[in-house]
Biopython code that builds the backbone (N, CA, C, O; Angstrom):
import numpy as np
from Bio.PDB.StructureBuilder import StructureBuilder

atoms = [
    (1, "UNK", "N", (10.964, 14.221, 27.094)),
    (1, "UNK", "CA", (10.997, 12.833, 26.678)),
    (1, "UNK", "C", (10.839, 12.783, 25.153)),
    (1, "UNK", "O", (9.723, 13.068, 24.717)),
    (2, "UNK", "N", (11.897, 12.430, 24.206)),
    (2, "UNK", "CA", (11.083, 11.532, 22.846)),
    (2, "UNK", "C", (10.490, 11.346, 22.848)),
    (2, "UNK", "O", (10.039, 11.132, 23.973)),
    (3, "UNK", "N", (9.681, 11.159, 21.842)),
    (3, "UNK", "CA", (8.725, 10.794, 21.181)),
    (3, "UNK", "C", (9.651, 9.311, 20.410)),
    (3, "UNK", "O", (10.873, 9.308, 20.261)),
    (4, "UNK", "N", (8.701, 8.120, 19.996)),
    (4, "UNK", "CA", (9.417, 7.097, 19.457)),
    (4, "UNK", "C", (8.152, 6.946, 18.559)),
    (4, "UNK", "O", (6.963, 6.826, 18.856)),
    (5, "UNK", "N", (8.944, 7.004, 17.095)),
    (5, "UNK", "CA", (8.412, 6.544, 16.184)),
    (5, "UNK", "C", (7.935, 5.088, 15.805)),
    (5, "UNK", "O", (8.636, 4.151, 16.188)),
    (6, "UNK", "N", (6.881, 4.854, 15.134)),
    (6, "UNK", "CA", (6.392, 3.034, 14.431)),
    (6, "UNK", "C", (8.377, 3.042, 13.861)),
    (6, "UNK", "O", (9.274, 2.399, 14.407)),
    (7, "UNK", "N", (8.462, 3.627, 13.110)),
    (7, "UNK", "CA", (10.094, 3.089, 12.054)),
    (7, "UNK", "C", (11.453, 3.303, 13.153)),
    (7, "UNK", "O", (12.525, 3.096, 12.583)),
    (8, "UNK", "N", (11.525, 3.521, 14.004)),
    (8, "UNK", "CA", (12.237, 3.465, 15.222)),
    (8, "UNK", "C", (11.702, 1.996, 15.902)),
    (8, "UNK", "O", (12.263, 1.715, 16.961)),
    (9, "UNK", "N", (11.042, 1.371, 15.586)),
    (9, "UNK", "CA", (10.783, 0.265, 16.779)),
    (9, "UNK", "C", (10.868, -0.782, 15.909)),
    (9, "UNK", "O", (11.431, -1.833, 16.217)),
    (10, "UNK", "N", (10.028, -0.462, 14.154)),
    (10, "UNK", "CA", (10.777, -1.950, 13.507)),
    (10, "UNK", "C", (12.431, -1.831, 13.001)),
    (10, "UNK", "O", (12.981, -2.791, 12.461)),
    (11, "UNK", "N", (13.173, -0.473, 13.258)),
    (11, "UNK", "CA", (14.585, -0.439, 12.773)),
    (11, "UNK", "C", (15.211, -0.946, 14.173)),
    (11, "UNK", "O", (16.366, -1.321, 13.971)),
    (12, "UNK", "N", (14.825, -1.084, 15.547)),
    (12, "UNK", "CA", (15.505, -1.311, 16.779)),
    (12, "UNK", "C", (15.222, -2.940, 16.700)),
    (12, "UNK", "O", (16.112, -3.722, 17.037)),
    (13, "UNK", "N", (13.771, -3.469, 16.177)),
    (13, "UNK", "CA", (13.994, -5.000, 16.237)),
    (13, "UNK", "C", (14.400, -5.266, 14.992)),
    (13, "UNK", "O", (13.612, -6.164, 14.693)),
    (14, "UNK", "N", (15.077, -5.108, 14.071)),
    (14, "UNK", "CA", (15.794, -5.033, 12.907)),
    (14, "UNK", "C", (16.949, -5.862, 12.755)),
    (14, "UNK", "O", (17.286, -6.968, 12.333)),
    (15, "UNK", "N", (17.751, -4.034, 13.702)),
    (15, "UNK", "CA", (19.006, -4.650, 13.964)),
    (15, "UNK", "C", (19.509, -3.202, 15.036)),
    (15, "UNK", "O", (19.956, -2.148, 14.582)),
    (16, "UNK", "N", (19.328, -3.455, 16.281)),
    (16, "UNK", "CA", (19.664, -3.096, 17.739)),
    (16, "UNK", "C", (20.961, -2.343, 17.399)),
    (16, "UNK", "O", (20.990, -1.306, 18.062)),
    (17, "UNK", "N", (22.048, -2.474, 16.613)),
    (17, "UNK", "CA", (23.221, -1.751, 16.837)),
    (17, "UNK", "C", (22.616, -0.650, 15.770)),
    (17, "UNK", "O", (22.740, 0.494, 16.208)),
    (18, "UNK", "N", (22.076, -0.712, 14.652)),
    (18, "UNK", "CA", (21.738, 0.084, 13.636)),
    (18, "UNK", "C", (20.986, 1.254, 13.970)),
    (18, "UNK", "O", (21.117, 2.364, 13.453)),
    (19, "UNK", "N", (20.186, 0.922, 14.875)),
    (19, "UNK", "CA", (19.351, 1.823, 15.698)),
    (19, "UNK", "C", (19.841, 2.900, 16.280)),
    (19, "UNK", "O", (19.611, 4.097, 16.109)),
    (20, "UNK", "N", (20.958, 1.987, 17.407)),
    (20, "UNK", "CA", (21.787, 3.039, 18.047)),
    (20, "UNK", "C", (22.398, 3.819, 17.262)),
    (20, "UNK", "O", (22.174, 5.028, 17.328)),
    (21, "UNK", "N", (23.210, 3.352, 16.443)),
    (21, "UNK", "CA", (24.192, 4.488, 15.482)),
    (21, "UNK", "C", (23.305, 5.735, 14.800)),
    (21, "UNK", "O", (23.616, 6.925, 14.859)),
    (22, "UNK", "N", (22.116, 5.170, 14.133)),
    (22, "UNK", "CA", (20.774, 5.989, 13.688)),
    (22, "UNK", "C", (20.776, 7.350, 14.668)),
    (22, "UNK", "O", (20.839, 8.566, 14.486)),
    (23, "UNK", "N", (20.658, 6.341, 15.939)),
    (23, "UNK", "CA", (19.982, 7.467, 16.977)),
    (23, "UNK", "C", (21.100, 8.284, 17.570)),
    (23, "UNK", "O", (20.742, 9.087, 18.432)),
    (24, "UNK", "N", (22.596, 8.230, 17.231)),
    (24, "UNK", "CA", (23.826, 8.975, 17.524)),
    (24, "UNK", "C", (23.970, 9.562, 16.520)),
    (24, "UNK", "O", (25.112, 10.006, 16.397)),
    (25, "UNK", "N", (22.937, 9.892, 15.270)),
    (25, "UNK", "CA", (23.396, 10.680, 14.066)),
    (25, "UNK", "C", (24.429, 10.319, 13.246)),
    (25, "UNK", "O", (25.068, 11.240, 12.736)),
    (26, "UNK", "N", (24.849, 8.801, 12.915)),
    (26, "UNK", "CA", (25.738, 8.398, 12.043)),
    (26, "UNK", "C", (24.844, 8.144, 11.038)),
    (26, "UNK", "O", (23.712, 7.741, 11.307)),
    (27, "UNK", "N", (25.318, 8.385, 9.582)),
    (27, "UNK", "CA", (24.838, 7.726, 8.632)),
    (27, "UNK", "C", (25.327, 6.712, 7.580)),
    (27, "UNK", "O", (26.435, 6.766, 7.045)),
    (28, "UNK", "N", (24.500, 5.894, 7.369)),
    (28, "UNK", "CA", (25.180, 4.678, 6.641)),
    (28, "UNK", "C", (25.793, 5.179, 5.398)),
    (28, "UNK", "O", (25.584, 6.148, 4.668)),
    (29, "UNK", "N", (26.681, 4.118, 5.405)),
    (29, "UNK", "CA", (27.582, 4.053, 3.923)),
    (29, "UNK", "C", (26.884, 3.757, 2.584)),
    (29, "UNK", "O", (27.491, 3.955, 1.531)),
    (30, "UNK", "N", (25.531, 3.254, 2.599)),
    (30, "UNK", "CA", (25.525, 2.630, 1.867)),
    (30, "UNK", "C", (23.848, 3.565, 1.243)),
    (30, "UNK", "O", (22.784, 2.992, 1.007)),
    (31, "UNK", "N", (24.117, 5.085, 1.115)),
    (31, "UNK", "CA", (22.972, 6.056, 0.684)),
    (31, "UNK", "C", (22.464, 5.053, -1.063)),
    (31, "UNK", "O", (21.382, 4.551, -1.364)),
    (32, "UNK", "N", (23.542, 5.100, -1.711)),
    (32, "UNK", "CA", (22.845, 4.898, -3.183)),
    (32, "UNK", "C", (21.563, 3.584, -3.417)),
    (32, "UNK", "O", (20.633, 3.560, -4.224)),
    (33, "UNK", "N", (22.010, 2.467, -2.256)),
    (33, "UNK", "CA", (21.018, 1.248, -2.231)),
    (33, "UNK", "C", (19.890, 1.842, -1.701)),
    (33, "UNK", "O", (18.844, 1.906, -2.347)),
    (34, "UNK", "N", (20.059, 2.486, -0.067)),
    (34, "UNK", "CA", (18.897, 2.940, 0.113)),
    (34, "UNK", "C", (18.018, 3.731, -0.841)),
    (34, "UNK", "O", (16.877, 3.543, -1.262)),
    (35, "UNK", "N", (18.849, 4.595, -1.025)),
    (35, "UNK", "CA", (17.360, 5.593, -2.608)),
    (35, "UNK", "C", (17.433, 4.296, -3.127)),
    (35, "UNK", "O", (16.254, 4.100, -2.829)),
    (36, "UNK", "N", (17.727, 3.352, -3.582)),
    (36, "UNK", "CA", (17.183, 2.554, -4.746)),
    (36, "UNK", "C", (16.202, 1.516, -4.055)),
    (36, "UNK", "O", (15.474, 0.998, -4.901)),
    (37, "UNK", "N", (16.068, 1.255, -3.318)),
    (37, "UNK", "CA", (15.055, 0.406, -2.058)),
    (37, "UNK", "C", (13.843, 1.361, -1.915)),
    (37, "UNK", "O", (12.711, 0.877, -1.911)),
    (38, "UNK", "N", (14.060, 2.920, -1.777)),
    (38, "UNK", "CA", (12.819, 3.545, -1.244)),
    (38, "UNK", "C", (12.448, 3.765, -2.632)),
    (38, "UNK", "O", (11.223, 3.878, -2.676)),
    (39, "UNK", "N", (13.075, 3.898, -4.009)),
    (39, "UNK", "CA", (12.519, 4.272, -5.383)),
    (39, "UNK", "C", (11.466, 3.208, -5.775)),
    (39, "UNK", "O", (10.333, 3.394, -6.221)),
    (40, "UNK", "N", (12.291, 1.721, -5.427)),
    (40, "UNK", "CA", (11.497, 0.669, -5.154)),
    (40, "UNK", "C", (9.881, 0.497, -4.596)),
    (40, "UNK", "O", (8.909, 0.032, -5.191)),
    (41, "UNK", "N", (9.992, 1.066, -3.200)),
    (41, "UNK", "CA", (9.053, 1.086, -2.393)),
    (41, "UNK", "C", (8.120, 1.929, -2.904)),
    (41, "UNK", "O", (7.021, 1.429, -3.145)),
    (42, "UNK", "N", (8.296, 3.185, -3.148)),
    (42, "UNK", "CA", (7.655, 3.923, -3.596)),
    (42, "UNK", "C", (6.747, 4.300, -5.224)),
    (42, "UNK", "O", (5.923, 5.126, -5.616)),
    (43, "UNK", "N", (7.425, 3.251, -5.726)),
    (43, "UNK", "CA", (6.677, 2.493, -7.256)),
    (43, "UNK", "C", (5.780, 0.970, -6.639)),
    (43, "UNK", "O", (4.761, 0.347, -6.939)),
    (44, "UNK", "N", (6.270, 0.930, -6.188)),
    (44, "UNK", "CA", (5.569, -0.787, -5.189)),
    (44, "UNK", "C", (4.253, -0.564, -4.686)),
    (44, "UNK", "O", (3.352, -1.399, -4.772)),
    (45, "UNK", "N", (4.097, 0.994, -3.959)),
    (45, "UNK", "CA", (2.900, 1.494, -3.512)),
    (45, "UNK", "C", (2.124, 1.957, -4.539)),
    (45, "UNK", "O", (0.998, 1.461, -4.520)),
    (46, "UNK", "N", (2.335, 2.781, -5.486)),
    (46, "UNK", "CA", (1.725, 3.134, -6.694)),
    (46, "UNK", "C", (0.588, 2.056, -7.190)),
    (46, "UNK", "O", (-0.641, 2.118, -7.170)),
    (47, "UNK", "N", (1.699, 0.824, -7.741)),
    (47, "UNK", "CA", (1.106, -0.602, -7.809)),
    (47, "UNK", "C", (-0.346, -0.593, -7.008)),
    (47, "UNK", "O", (-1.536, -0.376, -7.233)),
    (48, "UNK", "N", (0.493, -0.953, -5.980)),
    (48, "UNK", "CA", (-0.629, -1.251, -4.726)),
    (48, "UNK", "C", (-1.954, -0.419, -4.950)),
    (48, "UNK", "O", (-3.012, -0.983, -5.229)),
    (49, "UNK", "N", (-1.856, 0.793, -4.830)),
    (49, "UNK", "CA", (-2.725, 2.104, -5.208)),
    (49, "UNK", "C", (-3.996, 1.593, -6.740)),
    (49, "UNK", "O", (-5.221, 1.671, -6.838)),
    (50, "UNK", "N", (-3.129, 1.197, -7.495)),
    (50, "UNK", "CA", (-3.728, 1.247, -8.806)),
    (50, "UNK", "C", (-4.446, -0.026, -8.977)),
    (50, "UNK", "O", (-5.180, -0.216, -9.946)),
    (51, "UNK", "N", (-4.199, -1.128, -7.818)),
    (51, "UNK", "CA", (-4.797, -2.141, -8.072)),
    (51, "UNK", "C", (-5.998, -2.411, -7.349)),
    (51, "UNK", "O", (-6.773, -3.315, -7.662)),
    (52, "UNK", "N", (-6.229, -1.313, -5.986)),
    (52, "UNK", "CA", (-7.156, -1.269, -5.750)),
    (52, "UNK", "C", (-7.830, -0.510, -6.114)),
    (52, "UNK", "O", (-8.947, -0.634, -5.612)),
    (53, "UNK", "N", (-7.730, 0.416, -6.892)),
    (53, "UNK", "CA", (-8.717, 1.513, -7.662)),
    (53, "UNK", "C", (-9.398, 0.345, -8.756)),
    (53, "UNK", "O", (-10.611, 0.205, -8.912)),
    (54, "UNK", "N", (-8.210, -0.550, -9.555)),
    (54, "UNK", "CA", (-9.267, -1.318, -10.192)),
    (54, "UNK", "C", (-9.938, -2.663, -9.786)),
    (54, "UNK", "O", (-10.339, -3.531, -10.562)),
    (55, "UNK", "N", (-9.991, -2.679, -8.260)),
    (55, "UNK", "CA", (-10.470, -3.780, -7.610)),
    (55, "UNK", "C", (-12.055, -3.094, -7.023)),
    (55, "UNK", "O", (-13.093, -3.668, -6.696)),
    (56, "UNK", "N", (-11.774, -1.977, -7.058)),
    (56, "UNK", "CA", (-13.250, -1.553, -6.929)),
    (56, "UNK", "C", (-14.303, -0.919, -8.085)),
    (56, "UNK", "O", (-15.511, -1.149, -8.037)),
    (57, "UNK", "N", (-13.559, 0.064, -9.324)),
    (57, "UNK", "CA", (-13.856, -0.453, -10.541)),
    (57, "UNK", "C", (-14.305, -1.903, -11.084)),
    (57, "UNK", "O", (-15.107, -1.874, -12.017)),
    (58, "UNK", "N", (-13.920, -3.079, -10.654)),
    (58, "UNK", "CA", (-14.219, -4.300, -10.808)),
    (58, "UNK", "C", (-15.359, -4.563, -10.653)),
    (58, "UNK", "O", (-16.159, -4.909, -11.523)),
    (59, "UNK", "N", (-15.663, -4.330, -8.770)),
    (59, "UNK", "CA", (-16.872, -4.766, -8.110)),
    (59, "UNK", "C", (-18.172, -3.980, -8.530)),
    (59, "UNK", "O", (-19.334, -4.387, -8.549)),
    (60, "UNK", "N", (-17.518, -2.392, -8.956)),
    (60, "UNK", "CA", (-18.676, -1.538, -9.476)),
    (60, "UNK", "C", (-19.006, -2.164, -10.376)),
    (60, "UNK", "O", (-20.189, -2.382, -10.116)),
    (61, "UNK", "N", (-18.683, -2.872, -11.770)),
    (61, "UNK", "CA", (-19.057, -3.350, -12.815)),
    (61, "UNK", "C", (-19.939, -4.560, -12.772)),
    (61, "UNK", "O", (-20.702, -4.862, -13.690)),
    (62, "UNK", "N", (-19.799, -5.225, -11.682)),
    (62, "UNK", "CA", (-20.124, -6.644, -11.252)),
    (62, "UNK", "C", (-21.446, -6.374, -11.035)),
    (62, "UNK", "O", (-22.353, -6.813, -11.742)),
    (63, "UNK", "N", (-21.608, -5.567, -9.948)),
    (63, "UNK", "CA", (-23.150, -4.467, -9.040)),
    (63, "UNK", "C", (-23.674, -4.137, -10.338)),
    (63, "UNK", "O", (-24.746, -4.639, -10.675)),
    (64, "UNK", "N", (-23.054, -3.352, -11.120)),
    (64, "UNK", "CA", (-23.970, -2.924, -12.413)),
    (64, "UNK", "C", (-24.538, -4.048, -13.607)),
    (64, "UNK", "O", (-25.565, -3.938, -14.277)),
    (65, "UNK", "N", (-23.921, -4.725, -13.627)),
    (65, "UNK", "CA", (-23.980, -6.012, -14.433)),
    (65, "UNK", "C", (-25.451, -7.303, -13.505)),
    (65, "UNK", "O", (-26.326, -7.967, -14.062)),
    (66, "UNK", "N", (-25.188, -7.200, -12.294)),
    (66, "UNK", "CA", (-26.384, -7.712, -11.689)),
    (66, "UNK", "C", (-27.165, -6.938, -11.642)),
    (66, "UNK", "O", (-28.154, -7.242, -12.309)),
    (67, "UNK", "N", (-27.228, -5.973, -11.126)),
    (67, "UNK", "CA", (-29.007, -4.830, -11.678)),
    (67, "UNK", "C", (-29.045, -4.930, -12.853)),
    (67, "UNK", "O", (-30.256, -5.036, -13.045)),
    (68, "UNK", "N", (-28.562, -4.976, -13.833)),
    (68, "UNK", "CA", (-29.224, -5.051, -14.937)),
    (68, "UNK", "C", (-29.766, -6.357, -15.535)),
    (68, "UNK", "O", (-30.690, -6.440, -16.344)),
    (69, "UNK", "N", (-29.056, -7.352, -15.019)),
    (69, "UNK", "CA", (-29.963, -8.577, -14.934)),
    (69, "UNK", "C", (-31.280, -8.465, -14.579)),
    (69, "UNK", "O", (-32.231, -8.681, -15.330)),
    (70, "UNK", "N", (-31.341, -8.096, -13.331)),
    (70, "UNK", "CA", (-32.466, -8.362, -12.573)),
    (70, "UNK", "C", (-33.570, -7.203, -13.467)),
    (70, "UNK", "O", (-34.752, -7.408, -13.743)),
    (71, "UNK", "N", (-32.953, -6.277, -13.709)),
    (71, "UNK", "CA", (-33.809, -5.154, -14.568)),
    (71, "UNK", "C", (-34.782, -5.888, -15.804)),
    (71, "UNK", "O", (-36.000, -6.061, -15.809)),
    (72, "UNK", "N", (-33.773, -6.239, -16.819)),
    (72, "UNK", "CA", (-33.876, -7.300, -17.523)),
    (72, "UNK", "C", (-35.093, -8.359, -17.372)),
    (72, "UNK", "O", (-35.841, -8.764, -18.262)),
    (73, "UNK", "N", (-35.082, -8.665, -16.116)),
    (73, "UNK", "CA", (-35.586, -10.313, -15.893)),
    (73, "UNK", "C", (-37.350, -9.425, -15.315)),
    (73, "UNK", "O", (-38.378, -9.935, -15.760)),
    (74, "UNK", "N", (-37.438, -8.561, -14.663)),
    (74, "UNK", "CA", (-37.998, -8.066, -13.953)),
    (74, "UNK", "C", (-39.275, -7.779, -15.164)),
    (74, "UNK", "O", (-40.362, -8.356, -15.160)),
    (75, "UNK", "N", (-38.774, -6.620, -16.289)),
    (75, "UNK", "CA", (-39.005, -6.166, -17.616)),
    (75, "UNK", "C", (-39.538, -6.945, -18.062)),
    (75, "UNK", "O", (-40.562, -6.602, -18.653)),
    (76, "UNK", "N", (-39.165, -8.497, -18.055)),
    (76, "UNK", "CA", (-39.491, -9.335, -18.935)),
    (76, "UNK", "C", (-40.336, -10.051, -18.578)),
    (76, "UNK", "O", (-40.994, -10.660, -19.422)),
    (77, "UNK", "N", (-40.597, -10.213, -17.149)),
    (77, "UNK", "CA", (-41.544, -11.031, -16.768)),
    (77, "UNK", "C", (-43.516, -10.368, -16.727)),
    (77, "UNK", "O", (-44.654, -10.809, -16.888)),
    (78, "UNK", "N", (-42.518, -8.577, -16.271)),
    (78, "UNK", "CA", (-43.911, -7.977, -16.682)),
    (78, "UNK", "C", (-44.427, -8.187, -17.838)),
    (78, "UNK", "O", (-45.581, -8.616, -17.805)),
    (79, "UNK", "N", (-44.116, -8.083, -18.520)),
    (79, "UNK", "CA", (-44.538, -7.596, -19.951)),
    (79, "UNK", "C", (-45.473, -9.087, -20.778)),
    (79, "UNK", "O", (-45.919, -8.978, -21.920)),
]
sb = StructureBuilder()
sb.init_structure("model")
sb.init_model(0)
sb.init_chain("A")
sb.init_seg("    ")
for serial, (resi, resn, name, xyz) in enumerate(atoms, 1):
    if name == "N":
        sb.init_residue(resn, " ", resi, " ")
    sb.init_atom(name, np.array(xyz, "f"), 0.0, 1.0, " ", f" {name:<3s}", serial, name[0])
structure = sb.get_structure()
């Protein structure tokens, strides 16, 4: 039995004839768009990647910025 892939099931509800031809080993005409769609995709994720590295860089700064308040306030009240 196959195995059926996640990208086999959103290319079959896609477009049902595309699938089939896929799955008879034809390949589309149209190679140069695709590389330029996955070059796409694959700078798109990068993005994605880099914005949550500085979305948690962010929150670290935020955390550090409130302890040191409280450090601050703490310091000051002893004293």
């Amino acid at each position: 039995m196959k195995t059926i892939r996640a990208s086999e099931i959103g290319s079959y509800l896609f477009c049902q004839r595309a699938w089939w031809y896929q799955s008879q080993g034809f390949q589309p005409d149209n190679q140069v768009e695709l590389a330029s769609g996955q070059r796409l995709h694959e700078k798109h994720a990068g993005l994605v990647a880099k914005v949550g590295c500085l979305r948690v860089l962010a929150y670290t700064f935020i955390v550090m910025g409130i302890l040191l308040i409280i450090i601050n306030a703490s310091l000051h009240f002893l004293s």
